[in-house]
MIDOSE-1310 file (N, C-alpha, C; in nm, 2 decimals, decimal comma, always signed):
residues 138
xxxx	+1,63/+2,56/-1,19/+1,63/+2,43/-1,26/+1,53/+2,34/-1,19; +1,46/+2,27/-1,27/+1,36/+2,19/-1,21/+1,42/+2,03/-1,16; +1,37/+1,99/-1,08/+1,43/+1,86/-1,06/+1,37/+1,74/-1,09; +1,39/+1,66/-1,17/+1,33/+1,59/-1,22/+1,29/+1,43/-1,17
xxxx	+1,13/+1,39/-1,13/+1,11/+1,27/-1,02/+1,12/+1,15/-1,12; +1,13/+1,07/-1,07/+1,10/+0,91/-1,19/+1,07/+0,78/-1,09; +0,98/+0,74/-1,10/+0,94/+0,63/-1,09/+0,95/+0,52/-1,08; +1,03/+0,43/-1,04/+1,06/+0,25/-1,11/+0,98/+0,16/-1,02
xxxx	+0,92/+0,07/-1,08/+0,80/-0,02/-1,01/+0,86/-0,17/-1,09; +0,83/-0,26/-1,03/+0,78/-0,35/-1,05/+0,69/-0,40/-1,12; +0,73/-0,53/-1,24/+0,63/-0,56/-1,29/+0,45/-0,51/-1,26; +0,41/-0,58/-1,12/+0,33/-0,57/-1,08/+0,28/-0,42/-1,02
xxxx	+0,35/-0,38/-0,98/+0,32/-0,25/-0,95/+0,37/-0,26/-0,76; +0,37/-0,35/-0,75/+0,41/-0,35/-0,58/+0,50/-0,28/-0,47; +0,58/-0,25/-0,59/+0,73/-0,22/-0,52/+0,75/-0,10/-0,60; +0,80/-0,01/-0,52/+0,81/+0,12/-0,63/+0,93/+0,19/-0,55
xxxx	+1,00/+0,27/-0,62/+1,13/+0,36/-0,61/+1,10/+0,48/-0,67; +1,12/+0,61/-0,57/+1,04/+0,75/-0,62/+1,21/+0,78/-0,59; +1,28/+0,86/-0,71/+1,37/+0,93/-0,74/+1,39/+1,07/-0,74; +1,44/+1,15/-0,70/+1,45/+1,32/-0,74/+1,61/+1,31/-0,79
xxxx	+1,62/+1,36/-0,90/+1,77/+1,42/-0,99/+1,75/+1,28/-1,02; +1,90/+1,35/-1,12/+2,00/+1,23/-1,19/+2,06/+1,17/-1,09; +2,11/+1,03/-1,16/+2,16/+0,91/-1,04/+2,33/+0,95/-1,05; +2,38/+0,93/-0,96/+2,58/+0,98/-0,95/+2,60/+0,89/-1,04
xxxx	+2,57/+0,76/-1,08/+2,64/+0,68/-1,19/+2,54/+0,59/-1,24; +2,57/+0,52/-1,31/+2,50/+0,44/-1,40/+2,62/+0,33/-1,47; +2,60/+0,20/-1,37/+2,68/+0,07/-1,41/+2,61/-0,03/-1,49; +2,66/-0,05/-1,64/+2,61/-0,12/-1,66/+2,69/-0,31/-1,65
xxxx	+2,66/-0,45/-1,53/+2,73/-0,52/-1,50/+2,75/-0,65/-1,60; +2,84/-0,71/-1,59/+2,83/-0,82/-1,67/+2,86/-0,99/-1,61; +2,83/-0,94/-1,47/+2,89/-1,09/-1,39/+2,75/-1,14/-1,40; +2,85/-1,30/-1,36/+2,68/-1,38/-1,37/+2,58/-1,41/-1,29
xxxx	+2,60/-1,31/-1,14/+2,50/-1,33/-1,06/+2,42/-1,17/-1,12; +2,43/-1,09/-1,19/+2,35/-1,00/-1,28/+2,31/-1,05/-1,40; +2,36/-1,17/-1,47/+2,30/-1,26/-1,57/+2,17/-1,32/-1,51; +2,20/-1,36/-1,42/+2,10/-1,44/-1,32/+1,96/-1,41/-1,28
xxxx	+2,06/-1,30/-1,25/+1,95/-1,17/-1,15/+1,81/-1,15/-1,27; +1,87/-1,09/-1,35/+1,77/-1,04/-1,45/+1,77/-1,11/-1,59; +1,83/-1,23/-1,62/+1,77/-1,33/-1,73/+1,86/-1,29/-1,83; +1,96/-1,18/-1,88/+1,94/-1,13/-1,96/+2,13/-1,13/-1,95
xxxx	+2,21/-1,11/-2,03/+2,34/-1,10/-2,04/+2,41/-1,01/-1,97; +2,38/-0,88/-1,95/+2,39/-0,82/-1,83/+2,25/-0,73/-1,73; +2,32/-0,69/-1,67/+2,22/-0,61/-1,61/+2,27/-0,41/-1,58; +2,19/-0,36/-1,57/+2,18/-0,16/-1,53/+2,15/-0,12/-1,42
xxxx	+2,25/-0,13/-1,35/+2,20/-0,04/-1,27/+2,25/+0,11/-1,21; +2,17/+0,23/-1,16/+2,15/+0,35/-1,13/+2,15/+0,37/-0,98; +2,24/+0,45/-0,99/+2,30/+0,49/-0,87/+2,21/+0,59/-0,76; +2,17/+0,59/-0,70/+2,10/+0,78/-0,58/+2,17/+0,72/-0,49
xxxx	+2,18/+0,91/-0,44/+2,22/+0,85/-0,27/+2,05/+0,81/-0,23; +2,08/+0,77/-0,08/+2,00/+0,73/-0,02/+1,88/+0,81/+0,00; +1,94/+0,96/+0,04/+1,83/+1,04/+0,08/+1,75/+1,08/-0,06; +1,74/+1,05/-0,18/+1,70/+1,10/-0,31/+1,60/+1,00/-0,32
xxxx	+1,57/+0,87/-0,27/+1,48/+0,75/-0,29/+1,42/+0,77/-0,17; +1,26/+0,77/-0,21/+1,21/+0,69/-0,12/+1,14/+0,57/-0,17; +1,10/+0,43/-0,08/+1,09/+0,34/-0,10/+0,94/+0,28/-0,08; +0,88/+0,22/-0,12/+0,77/+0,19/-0,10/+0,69/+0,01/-0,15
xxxx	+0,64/-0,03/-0,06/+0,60/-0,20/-0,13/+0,68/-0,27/-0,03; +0,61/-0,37/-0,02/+0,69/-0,51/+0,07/+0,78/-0,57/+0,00; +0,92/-0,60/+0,02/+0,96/-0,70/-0,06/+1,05/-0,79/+0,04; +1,11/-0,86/-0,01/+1,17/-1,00/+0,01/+1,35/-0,96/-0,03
xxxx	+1,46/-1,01/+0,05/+1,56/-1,01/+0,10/+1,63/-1,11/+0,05; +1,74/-1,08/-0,08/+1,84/-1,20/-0,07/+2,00/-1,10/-0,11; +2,06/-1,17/+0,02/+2,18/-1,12/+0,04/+2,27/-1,22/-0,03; +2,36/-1,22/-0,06/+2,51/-1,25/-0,15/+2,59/-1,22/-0,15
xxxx	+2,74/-1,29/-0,11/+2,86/-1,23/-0,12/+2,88/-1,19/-0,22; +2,97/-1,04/-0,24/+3,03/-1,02/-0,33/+3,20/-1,12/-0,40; +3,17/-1,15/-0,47/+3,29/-1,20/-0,54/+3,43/-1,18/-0,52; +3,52/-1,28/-0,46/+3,66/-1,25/-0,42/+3,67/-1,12/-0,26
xxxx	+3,58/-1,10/-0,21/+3,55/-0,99/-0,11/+3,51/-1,03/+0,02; +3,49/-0,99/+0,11/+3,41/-1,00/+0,27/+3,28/-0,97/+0,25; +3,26/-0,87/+0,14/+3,12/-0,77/+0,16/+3,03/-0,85/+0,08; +2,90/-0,74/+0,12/+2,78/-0,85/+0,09/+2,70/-0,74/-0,02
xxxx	+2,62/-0,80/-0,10/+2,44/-0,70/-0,16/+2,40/-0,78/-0,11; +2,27/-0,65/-0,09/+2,13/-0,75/-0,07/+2,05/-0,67/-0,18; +1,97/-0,80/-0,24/+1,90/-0,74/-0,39/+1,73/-0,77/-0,28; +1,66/-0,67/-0,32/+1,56/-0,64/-0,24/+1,42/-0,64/-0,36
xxxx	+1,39/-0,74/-0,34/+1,28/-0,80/-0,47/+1,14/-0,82/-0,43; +1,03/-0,85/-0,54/+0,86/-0,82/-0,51/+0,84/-0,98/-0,48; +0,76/-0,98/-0,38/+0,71/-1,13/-0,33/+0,60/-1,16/-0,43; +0,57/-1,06/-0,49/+0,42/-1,12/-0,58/+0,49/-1,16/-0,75
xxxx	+0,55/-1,03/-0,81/+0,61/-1,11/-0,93/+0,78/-1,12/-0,97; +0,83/-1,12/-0,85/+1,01/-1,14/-0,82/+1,06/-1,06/-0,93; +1,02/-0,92/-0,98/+1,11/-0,82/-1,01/+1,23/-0,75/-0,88; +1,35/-0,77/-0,94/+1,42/-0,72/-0,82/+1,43/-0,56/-0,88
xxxx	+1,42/-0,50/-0,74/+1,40/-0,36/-0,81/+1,56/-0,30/-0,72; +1,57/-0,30/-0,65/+1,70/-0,23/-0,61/+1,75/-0,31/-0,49; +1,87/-0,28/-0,43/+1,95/-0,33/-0,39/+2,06/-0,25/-0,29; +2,13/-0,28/-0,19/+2,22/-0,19/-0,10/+2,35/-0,28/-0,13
xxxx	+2,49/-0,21/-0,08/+2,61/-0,29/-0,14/+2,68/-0,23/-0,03; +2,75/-0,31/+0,05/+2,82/-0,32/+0,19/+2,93/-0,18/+0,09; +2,98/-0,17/-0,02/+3,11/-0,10/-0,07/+3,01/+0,02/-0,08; +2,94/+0,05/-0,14/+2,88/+0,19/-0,12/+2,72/+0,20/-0,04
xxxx	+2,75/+0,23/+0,11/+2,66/+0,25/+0,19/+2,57/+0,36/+0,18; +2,63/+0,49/+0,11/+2,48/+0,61/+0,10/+2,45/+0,59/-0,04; +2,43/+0,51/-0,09/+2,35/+0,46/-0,21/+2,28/+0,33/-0,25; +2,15/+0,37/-0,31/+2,06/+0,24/-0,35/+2,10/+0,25/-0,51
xxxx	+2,09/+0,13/-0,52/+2,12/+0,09/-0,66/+1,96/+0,05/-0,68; +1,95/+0,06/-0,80/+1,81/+0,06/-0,90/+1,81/+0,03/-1,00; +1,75/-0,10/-1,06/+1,77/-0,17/-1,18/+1,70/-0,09/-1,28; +1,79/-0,02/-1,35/+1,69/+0,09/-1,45/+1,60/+0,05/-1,55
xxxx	+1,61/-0,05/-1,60/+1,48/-0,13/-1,67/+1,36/-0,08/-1,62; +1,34/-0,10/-1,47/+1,24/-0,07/-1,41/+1,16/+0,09/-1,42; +1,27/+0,13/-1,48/+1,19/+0,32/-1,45/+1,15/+0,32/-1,58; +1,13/+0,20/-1,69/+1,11/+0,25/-1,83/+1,07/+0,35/-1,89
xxxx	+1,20/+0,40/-1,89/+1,18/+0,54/-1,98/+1,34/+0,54/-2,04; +1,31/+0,51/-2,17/+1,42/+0,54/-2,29/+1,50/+0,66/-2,30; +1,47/+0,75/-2,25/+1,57/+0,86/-2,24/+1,64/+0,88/-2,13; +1,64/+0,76/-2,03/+1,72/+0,71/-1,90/+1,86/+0,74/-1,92
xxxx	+1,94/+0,77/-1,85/+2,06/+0,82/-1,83/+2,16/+0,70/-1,93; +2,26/+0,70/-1,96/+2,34/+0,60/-2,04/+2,44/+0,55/-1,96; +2,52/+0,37/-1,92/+2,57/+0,39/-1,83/+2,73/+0,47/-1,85; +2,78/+0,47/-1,70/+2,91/+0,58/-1,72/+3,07/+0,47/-1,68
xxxx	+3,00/+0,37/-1,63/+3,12/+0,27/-1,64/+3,05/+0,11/-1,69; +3,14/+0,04/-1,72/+3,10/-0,10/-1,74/+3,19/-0,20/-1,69; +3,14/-0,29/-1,59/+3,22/-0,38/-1,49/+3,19/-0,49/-1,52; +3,31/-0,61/-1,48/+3,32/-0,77/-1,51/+3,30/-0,77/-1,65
xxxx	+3,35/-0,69/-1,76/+3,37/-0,74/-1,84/+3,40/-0,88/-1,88; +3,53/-0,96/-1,80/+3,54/-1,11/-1,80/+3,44/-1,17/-1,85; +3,29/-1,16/-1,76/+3,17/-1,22/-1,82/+3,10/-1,17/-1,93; +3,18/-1,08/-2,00/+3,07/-1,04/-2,13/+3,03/-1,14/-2,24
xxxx	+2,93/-1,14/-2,29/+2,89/-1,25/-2,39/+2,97/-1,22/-2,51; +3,04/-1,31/-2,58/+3,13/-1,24/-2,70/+3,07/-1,19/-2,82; +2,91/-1,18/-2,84/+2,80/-1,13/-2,92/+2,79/-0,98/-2,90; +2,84/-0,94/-2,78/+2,76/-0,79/-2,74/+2,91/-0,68/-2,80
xxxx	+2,88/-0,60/-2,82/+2,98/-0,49/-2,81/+2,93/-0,35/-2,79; +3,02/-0,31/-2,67/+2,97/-0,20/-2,61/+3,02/-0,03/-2,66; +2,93/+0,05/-2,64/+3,03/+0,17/-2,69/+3,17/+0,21/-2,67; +3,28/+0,26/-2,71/+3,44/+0,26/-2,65/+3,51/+0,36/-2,58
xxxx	+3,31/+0,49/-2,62/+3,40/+0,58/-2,47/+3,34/+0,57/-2,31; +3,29/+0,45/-2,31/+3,27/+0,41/-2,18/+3,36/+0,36/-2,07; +3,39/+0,38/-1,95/+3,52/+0,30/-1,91/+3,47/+0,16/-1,88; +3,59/+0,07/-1,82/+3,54/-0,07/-1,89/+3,65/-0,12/-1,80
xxxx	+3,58/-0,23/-1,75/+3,70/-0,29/-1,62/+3,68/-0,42/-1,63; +3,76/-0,49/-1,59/+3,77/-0,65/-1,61/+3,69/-0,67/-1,53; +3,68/-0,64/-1,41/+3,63/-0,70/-1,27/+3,56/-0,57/-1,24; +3,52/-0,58/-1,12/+3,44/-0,45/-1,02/+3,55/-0,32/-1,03
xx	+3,46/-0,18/-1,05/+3,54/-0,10/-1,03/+3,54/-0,06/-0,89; +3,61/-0,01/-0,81/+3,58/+0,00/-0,65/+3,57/+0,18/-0,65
């Protein structure tokens, strides 16, 4: 079986994420610091372990508590056109998260849970065999 690489860059091209395999999961979020993050009602992101990414481009550092928690993300973004491309999460340490927008490619994995529903826009409706949590799934 072949293993399949993918790509995700930044707008600009600065910041890039080289992937081998499929990602362990794919969240699609609906809190509003992922409203925020990416402009848009929610946000995608794709799971690797650590050792499957390698990382490349300078970027810029903003850390954030996680909500109701101790723990922290840091979303790790381009200094030249502030696409945040991925991110580390004090809850799962052997994995980078990766805003899958970024790897544009439409036959991208679908996600496998959906969190903070609370903040969903009441316009959207998601598919129903997806799991689906009020809050963070841990």
């Amino acid at each position: 079986m072949v293993t399949k690489t993918r790509v995700a860059r930044c707008a600009c091209g600065g910041v890039t994420a080289t992937v081998e395999g499929e990602p362990e999961f794919v969240v699609l979020c609906n809190c509003t610091h992922c409203q925020r993050r990416t402009g848009s009602p929610f946000g995608v992101g794709a799971y690797f372990a650590r050792e499957a990414v390698t990382l490349a481009g300078a970027t810029k550092a903003f850390v954030r508590a996680v909500d109701g928690t101790d723990r922290t993300l840091t979303n790790q973004f381009c200094p030249e056109c502030g696409g945040t491309l991925y991110w580390t999460l004090d809850l799962r340490p052997k994995h980078i998260g990766i805003a899958a927008g970024h790897f544009a490619d439409p036959d991208f994995a679908r996600p496998t849970r959906i969190v903070w529903e609370q903040h969903k826009h009441e316009w959207i409706t998601f598919p129903p065999d997806i799991l689906t949590f009020p809050q963070a799934a841990t």
